[in-house]
PDB file of N, CA, C, O and CB in Angstrom:
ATOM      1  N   UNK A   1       9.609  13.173   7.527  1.00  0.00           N
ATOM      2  CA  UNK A   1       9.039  13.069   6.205  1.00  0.00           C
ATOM      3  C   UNK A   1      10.142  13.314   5.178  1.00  0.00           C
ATOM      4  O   UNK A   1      10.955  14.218   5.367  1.00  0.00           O
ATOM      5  CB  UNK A   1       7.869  14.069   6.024  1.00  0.00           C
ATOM      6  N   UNK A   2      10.197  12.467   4.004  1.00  0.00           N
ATOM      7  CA  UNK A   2      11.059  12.611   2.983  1.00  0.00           C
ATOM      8  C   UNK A   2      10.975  13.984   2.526  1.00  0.00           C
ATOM      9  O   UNK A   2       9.988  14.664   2.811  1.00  0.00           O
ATOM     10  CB  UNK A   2      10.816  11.669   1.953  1.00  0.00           C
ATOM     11  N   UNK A   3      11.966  14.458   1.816  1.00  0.00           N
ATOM     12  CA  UNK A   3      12.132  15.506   1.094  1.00  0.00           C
ATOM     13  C   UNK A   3      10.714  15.462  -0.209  1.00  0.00           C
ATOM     14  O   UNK A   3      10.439  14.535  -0.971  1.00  0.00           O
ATOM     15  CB  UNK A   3      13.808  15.402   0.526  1.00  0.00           C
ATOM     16  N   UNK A   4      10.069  16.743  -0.079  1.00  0.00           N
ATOM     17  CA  UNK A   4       8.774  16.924  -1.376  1.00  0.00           C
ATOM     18  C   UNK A   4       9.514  16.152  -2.909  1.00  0.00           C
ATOM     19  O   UNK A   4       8.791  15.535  -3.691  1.00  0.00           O
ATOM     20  CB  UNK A   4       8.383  19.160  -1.789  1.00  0.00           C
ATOM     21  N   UNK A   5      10.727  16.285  -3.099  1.00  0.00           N
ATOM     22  CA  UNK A   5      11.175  16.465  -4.201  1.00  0.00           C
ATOM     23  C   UNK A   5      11.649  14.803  -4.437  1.00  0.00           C
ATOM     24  O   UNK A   5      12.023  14.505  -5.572  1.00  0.00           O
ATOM     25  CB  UNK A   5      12.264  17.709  -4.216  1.00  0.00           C
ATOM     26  N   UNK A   6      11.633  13.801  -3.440  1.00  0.00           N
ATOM     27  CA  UNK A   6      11.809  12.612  -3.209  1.00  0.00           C
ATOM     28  C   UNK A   6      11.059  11.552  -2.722  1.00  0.00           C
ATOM     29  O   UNK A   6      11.400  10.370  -2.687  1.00  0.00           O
ATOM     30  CB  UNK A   6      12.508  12.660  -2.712  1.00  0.00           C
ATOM     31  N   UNK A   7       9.687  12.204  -2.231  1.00  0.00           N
ATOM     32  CA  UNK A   7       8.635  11.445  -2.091  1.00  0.00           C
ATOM     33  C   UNK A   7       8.294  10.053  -3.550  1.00  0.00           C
ATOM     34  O   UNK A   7       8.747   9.961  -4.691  1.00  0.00           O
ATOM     35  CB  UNK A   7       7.462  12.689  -1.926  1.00  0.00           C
ATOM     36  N   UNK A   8       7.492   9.347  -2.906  1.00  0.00           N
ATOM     37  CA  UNK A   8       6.748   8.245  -3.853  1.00  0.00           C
ATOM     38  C   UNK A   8       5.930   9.148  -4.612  1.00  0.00           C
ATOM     39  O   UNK A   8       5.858  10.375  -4.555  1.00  0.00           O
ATOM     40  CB  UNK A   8       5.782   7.008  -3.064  1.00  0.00           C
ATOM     41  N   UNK A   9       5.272   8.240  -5.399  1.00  0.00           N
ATOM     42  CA  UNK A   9       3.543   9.126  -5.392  1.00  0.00           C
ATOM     43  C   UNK A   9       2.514   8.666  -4.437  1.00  0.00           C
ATOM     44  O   UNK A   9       1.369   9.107  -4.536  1.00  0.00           O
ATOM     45  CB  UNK A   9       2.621   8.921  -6.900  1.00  0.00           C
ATOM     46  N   UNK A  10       2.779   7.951  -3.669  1.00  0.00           N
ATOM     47  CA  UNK A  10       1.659   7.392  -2.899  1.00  0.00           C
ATOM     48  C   UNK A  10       2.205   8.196  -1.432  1.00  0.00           C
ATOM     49  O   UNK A  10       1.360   8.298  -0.543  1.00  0.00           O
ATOM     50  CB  UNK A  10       1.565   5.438  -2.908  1.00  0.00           C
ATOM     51  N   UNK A  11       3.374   8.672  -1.212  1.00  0.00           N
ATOM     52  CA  UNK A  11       3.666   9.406  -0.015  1.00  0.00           C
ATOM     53  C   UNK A  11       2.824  10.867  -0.312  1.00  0.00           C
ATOM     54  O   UNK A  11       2.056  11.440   0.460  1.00  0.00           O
ATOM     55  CB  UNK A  11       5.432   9.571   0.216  1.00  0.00           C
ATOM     56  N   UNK A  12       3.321  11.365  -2.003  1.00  0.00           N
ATOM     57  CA  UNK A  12       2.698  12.957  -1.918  1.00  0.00           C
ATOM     58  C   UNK A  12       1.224  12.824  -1.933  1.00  0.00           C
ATOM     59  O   UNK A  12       0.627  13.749  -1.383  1.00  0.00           O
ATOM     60  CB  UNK A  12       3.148  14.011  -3.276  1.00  0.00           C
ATOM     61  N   UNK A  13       0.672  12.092  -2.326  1.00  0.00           N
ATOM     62  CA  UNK A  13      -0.728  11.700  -2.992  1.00  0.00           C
ATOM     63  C   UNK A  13      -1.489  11.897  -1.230  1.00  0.00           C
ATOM     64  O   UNK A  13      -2.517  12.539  -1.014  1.00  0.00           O
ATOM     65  CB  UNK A  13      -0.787   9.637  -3.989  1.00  0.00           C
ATOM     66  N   UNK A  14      -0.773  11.263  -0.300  1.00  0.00           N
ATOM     67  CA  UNK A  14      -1.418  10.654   0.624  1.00  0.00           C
ATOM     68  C   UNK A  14      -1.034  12.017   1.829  1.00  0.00           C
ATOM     69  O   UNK A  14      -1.515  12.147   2.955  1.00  0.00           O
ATOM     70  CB  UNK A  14      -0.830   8.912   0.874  1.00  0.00           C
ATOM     71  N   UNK A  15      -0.276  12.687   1.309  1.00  0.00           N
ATOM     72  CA  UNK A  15       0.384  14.177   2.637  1.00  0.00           C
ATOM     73  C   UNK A  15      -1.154  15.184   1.608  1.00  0.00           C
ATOM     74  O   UNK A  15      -1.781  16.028   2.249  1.00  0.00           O
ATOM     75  CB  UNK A  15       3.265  15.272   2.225  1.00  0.00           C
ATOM     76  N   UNK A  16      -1.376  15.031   0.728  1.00  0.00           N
ATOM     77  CA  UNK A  16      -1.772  16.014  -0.141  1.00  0.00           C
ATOM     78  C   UNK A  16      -3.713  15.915   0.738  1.00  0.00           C
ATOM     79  O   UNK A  16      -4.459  16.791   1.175  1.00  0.00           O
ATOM     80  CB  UNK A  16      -1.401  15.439  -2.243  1.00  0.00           C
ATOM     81  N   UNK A  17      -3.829  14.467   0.633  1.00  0.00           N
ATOM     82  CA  UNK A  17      -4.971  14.214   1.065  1.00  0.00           C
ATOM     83  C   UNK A  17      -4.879  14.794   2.535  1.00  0.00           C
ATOM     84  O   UNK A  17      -5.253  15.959   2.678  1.00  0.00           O
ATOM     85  CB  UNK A  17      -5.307  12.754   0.890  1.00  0.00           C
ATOM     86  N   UNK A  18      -4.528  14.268   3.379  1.00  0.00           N
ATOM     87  CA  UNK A  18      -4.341  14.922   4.948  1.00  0.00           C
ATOM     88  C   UNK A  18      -4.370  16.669   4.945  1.00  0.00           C
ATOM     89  O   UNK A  18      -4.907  17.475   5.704  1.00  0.00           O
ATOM     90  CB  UNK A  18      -2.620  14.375   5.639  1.00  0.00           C
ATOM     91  N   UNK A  19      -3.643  16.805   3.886  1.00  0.00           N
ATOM     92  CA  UNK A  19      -4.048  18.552   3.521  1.00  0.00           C
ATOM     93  C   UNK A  19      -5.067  19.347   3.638  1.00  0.00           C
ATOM     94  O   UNK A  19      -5.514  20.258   4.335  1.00  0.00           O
ATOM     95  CB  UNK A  19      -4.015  18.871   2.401  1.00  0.00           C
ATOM     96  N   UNK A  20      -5.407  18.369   2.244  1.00  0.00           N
ATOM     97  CA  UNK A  20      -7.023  18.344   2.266  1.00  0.00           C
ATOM     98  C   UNK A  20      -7.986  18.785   3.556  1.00  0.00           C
ATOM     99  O   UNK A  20      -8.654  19.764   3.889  1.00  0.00           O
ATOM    100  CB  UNK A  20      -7.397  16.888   2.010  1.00  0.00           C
ATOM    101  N   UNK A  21      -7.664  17.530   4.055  1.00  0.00           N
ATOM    102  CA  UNK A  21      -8.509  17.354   5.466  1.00  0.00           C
ATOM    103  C   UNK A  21      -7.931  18.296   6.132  1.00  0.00           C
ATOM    104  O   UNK A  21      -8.748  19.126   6.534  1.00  0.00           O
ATOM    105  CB  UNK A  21      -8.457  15.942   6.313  1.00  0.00           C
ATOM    106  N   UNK A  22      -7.049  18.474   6.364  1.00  0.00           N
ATOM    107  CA  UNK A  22      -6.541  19.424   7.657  1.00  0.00           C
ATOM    108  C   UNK A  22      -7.552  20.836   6.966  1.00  0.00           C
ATOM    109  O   UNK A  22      -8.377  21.462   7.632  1.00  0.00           O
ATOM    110  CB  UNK A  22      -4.259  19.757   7.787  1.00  0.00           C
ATOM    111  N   UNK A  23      -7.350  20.996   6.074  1.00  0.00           N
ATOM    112  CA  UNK A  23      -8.095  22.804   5.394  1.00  0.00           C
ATOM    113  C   UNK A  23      -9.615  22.478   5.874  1.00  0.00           C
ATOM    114  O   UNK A  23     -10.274  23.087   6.717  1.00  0.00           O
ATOM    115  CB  UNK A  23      -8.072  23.197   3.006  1.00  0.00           C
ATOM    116  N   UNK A  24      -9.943  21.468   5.182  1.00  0.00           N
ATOM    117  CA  UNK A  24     -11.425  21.250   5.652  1.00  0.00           C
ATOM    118  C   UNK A  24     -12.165  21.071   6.671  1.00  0.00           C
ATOM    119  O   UNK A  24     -13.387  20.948   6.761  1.00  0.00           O
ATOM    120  CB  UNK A  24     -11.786  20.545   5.308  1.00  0.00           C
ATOM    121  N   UNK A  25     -10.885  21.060   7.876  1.00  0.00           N
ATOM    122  CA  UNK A  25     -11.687  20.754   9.318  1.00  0.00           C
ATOM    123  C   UNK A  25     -12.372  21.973   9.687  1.00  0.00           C
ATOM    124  O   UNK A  25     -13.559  21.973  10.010  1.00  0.00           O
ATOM    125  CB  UNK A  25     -10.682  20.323  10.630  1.00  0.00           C
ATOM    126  N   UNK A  26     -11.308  23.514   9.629  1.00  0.00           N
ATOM    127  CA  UNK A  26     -11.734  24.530  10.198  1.00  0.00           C
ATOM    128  C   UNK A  26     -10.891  24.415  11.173  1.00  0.00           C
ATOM    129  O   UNK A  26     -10.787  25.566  11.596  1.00  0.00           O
ATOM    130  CB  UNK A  26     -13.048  24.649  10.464  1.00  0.00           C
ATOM    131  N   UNK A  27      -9.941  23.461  12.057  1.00  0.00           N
ATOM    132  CA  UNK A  27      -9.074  23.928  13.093  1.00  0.00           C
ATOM    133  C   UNK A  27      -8.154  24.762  13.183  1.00  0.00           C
ATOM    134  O   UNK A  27      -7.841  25.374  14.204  1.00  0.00           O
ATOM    135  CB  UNK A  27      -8.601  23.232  13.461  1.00  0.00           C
ATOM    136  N   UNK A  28      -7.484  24.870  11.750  1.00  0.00           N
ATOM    137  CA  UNK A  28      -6.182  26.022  11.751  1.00  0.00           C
ATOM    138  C   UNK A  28      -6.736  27.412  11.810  1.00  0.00           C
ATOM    139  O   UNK A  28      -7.794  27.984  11.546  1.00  0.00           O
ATOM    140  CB  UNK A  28      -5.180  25.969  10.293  1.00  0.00           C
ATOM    141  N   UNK A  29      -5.302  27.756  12.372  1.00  0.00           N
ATOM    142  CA  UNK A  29      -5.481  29.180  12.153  1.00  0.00           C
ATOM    143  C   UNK A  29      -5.062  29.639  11.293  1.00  0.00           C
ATOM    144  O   UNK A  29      -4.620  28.736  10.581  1.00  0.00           O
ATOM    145  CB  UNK A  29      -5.154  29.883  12.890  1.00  0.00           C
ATOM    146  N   UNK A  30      -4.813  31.094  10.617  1.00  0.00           N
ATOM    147  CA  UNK A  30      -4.843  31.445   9.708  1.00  0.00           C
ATOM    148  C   UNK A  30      -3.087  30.698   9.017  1.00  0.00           C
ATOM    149  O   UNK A  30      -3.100  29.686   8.317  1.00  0.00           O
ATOM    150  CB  UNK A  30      -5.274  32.990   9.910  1.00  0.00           C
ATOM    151  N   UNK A  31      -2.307  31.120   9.232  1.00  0.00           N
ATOM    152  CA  UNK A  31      -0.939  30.927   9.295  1.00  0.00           C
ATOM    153  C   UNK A  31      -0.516  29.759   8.837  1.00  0.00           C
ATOM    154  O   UNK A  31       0.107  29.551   7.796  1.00  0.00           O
ATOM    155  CB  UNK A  31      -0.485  31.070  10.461  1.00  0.00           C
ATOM    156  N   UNK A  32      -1.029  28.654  10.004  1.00  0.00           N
ATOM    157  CA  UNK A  32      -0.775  27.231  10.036  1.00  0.00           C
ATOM    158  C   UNK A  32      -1.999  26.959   8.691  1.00  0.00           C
ATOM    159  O   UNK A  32      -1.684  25.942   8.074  1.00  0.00           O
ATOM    160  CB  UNK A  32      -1.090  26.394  11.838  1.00  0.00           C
ATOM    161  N   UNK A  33      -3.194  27.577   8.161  1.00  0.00           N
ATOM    162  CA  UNK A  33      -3.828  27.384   6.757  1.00  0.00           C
ATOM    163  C   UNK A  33      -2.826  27.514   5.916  1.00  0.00           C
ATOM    164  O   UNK A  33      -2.406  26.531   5.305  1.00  0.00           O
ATOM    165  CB  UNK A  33      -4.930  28.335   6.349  1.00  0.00           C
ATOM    166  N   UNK A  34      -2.224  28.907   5.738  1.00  0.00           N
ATOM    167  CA  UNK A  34      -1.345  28.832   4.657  1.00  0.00           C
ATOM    168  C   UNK A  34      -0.138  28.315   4.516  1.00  0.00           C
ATOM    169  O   UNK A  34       0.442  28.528   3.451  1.00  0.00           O
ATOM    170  CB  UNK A  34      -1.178  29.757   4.333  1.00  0.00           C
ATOM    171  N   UNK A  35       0.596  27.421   5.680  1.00  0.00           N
ATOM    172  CA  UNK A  35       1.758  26.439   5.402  1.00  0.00           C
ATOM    173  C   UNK A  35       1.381  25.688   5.026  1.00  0.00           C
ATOM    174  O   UNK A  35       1.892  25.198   4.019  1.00  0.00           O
ATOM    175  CB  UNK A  35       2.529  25.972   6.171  1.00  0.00           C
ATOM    176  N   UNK A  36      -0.014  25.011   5.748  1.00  0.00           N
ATOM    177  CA  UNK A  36      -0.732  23.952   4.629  1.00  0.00           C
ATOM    178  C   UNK A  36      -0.813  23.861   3.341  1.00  0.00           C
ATOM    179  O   UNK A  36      -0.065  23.284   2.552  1.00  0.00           O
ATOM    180  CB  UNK A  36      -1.830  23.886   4.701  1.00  0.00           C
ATOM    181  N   UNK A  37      -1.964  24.590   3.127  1.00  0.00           N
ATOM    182  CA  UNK A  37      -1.642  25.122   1.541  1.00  0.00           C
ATOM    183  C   UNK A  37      -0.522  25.287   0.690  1.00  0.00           C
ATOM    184  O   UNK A  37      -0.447  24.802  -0.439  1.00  0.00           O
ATOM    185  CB  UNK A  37      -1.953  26.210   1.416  1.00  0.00           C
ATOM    186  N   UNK A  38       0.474  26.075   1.321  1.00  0.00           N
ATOM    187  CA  UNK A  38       1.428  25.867   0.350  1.00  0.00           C
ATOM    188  C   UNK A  38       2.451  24.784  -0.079  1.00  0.00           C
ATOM    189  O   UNK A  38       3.176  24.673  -1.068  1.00  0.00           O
ATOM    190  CB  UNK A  38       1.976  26.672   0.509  1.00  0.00           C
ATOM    191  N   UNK A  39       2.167  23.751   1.430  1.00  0.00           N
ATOM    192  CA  UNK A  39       2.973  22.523   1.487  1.00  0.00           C
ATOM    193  C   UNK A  39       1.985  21.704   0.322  1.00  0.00           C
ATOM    194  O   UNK A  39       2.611  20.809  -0.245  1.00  0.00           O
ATOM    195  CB  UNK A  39       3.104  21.753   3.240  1.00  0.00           C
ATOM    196  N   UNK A  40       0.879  21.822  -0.027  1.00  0.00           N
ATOM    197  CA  UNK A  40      -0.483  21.006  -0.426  1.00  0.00           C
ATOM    198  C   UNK A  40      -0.001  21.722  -1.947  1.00  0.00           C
ATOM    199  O   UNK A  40      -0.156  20.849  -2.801  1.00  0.00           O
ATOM    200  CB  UNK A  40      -2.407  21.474   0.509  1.00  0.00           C
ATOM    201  N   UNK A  41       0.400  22.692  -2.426  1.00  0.00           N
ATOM    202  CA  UNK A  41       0.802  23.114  -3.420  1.00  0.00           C
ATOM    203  C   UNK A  41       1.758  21.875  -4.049  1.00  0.00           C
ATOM    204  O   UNK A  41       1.478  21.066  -4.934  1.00  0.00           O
ATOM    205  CB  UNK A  41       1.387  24.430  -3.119  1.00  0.00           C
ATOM    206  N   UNK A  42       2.934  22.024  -3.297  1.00  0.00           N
ATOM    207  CA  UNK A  42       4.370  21.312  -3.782  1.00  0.00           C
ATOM    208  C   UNK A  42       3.882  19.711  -3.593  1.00  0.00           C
ATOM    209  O   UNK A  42       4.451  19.016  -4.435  1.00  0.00           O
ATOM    210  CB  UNK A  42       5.981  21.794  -2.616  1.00  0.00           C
ATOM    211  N   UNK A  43       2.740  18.719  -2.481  1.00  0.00           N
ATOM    212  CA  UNK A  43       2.648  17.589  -2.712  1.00  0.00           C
ATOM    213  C   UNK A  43       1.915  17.538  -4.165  1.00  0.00           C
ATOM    214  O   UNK A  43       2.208  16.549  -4.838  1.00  0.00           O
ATOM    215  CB  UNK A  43       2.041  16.953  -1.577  1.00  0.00           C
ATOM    216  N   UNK A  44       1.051  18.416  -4.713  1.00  0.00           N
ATOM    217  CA  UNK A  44       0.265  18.369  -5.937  1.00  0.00           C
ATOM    218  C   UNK A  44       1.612  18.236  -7.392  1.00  0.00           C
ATOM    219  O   UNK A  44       1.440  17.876  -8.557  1.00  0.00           O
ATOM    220  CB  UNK A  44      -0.855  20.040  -5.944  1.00  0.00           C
ATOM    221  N   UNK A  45       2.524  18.563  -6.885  1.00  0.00           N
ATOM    222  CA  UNK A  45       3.364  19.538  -7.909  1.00  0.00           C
ATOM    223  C   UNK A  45       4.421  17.995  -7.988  1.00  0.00           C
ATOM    224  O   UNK A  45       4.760  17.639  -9.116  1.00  0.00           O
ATOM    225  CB  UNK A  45       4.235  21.519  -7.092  1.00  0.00           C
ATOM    226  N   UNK A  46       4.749  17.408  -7.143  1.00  0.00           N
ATOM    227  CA  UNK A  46       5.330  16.243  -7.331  1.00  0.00           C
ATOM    228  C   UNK A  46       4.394  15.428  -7.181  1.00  0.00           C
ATOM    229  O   UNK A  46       4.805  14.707  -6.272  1.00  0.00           O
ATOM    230  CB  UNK A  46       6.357  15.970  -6.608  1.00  0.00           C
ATOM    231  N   UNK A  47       2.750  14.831  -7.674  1.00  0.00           N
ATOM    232  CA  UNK A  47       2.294  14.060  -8.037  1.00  0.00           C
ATOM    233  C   UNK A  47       1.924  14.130  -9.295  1.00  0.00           C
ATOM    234  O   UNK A  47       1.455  13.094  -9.766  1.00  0.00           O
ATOM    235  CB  UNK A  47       1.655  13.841  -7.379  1.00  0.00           C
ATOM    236  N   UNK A  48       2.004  15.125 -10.029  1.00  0.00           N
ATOM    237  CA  UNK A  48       1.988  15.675 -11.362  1.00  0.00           C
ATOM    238  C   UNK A  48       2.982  15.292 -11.953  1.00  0.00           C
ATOM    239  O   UNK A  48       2.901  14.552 -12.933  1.00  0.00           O
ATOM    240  CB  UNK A  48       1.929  16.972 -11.485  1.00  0.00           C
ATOM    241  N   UNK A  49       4.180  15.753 -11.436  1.00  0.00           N
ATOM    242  CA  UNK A  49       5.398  15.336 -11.703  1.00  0.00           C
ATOM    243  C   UNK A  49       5.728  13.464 -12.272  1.00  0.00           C
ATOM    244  O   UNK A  49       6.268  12.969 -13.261  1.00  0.00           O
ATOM    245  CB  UNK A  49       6.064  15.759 -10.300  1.00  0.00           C
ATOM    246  N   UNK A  50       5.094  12.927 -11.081  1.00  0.00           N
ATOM    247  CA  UNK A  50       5.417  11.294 -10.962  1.00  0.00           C
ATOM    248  C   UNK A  50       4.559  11.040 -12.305  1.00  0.00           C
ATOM    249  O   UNK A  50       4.908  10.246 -13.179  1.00  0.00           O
ATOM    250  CB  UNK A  50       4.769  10.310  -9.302  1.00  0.00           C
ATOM    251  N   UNK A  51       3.915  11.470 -12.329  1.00  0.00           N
ATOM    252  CA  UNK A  51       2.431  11.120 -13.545  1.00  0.00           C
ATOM    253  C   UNK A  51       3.189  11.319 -14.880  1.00  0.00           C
ATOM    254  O   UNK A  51       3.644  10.445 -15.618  1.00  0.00           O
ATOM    255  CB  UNK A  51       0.764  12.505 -13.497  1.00  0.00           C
ATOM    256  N   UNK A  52       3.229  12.862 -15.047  1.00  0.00           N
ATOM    257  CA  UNK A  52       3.913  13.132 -16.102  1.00  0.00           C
ATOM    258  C   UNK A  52       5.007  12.308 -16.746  1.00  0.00           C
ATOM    259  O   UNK A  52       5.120  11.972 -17.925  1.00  0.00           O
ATOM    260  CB  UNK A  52       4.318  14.148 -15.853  1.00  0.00           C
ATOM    261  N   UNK A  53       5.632  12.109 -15.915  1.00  0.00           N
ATOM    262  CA  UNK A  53       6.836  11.027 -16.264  1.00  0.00           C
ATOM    263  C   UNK A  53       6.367   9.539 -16.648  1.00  0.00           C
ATOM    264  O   UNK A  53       6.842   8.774 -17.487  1.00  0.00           O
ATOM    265  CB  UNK A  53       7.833  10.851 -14.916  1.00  0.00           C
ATOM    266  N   UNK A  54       5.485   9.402 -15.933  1.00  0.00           N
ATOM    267  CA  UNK A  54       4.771   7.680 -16.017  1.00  0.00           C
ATOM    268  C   UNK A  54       3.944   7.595 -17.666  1.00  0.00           C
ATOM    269  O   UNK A  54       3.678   6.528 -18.219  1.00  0.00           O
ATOM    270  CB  UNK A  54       3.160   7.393 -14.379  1.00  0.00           C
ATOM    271  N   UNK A  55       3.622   9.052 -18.278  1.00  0.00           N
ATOM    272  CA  UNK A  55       2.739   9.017 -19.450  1.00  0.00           C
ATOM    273  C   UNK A  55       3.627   9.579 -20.318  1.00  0.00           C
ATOM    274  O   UNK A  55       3.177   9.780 -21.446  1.00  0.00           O
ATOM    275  CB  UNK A  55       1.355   9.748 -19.376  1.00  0.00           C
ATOM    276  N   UNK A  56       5.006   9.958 -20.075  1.00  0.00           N
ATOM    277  CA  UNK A  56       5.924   9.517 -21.482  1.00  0.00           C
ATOM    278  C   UNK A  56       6.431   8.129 -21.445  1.00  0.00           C
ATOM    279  O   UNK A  56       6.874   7.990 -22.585  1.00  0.00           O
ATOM    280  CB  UNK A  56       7.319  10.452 -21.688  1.00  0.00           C
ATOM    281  N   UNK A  57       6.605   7.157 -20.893  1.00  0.00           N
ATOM    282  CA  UNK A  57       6.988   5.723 -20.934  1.00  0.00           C
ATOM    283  C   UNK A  57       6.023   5.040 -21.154  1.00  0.00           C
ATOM    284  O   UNK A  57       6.364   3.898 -21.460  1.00  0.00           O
ATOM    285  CB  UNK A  57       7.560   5.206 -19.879  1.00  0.00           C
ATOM    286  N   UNK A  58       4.230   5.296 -21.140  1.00  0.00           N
ATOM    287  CA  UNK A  58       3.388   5.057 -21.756  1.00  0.00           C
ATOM    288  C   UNK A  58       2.969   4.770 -23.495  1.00  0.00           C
ATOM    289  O   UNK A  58       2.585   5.697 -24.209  1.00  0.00           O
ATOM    290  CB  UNK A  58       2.997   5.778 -21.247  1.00  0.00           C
ATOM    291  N   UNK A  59       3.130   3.247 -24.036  1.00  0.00           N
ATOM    292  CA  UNK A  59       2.741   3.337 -25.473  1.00  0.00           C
ATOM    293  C   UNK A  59       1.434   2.337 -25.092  1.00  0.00           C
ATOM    294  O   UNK A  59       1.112   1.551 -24.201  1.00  0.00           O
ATOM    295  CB  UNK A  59       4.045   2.748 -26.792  1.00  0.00           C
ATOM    296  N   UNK A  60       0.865   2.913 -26.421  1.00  0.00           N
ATOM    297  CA  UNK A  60      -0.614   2.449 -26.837  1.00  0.00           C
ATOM    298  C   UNK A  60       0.042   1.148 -27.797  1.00  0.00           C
ATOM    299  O   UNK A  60       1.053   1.247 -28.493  1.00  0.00           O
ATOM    300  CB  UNK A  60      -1.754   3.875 -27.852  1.00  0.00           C
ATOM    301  N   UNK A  61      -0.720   0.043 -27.655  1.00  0.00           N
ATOM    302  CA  UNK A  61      -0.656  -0.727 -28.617  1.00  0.00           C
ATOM    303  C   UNK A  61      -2.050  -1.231 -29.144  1.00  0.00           C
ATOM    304  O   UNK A  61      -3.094  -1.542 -28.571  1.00  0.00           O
ATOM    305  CB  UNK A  61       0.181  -1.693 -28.235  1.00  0.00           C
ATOM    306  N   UNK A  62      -1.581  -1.180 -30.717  1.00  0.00           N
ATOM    307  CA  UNK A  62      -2.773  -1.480 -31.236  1.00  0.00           C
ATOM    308  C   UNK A  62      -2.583  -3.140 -32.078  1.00  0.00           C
ATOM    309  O   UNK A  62      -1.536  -3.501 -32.613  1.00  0.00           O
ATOM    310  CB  UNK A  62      -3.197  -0.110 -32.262  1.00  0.00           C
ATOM    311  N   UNK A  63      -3.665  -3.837 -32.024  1.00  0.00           N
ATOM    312  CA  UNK A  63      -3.606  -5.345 -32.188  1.00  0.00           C
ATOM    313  C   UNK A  63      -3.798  -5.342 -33.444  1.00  0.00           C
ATOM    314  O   UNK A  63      -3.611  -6.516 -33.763  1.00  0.00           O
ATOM    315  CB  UNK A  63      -4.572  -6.265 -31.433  1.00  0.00           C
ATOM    316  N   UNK A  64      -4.040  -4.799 -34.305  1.00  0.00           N
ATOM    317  CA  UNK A  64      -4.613  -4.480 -35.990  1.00  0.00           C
ATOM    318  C   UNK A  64      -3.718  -4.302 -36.183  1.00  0.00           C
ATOM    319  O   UNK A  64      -3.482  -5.086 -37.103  1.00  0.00           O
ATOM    320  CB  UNK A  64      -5.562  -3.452 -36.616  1.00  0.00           C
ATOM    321  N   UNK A  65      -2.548  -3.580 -35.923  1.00  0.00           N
ATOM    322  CA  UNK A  65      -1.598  -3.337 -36.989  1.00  0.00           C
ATOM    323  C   UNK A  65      -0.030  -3.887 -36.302  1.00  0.00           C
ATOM    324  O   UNK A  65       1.102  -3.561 -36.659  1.00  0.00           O
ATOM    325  CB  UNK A  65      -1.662  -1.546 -37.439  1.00  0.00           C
ATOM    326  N   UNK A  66      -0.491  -4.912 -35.105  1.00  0.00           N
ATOM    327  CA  UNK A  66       1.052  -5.155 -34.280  1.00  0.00           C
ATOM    328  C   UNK A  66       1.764  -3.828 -34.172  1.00  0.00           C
ATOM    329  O   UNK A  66       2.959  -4.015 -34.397  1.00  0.00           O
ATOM    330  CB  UNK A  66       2.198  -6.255 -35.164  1.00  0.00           C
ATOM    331  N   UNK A  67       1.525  -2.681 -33.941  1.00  0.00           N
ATOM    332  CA  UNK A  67       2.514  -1.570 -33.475  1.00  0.00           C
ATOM    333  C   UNK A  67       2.381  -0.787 -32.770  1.00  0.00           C
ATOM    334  O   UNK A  67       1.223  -0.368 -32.780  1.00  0.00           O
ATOM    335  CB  UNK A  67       2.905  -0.920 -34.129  1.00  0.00           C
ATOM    336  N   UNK A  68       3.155  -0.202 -31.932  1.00  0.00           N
ATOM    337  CA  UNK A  68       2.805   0.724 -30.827  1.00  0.00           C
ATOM    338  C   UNK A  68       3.094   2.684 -31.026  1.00  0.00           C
ATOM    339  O   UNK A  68       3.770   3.423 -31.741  1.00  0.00           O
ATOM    340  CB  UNK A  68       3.819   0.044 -29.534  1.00  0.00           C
ATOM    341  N   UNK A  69       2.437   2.770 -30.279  1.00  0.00           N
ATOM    342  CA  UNK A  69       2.716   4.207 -30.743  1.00  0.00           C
ATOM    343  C   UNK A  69       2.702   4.886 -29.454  1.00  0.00           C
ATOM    344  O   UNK A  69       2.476   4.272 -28.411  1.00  0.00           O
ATOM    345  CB  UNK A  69       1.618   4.862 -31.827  1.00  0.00           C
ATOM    346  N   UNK A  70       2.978   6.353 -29.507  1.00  0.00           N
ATOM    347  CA  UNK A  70       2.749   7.072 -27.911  1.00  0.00           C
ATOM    348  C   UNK A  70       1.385   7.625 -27.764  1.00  0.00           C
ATOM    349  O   UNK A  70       0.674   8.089 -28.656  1.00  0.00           O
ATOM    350  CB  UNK A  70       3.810   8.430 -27.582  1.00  0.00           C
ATOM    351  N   UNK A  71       1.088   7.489 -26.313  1.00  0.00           N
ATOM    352  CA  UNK A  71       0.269   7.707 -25.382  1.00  0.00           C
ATOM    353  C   UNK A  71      -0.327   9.030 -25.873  1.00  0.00           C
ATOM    354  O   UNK A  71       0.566   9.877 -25.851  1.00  0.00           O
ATOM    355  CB  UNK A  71       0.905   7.672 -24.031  1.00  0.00           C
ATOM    356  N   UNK A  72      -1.174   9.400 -26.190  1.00  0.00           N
ATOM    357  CA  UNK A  72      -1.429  10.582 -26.286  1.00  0.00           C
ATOM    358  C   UNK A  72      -3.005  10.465 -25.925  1.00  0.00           C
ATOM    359  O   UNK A  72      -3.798   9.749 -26.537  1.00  0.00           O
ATOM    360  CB  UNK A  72      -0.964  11.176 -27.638  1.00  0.00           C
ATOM    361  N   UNK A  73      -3.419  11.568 -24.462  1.00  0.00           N
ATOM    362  CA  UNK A  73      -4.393  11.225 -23.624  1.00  0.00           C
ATOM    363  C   UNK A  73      -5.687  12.298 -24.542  1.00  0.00           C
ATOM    364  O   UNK A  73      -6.851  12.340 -24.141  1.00  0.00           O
ATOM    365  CB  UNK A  73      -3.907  11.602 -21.784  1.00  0.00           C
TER     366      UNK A  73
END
């Protein structure tokens, strides 16, 4: 697996989900829960990341006045 810090967003997005699932089965034990988790931390933390970045290169354009402006959600 790529480095957390070099993933896509569709690599962290998709380790984050399996996370998910892995917590929700009930198979781990305690230990192997919290590497999960904390690995499920850092895929959250670089899909935030990818986002964040994707919604400053984000402009709104408006057709009334031909001009664009920034994204503001």
């Amino acid at each position: 697996m790529a480095d957390k810090q070099e993933m896509t967003f569709e690599e962290a997005f998709q380790a984050l989900e399996k996370a998910a699932e892995a917590l929700r089965s009930g198979k781990l034990g305690l230990e192997e829960s919290i590497e999960v988790y904390d690995n499920s931390i850092l895929y959250y933390q670089r899909c935030r990341q990818i986002l964040d970045g994707a919604k400053q290169k984000i402009l709104k354009y408006d057709p009334t006045t031909d001009e664009t402006e920034e994204f503001d959600r």
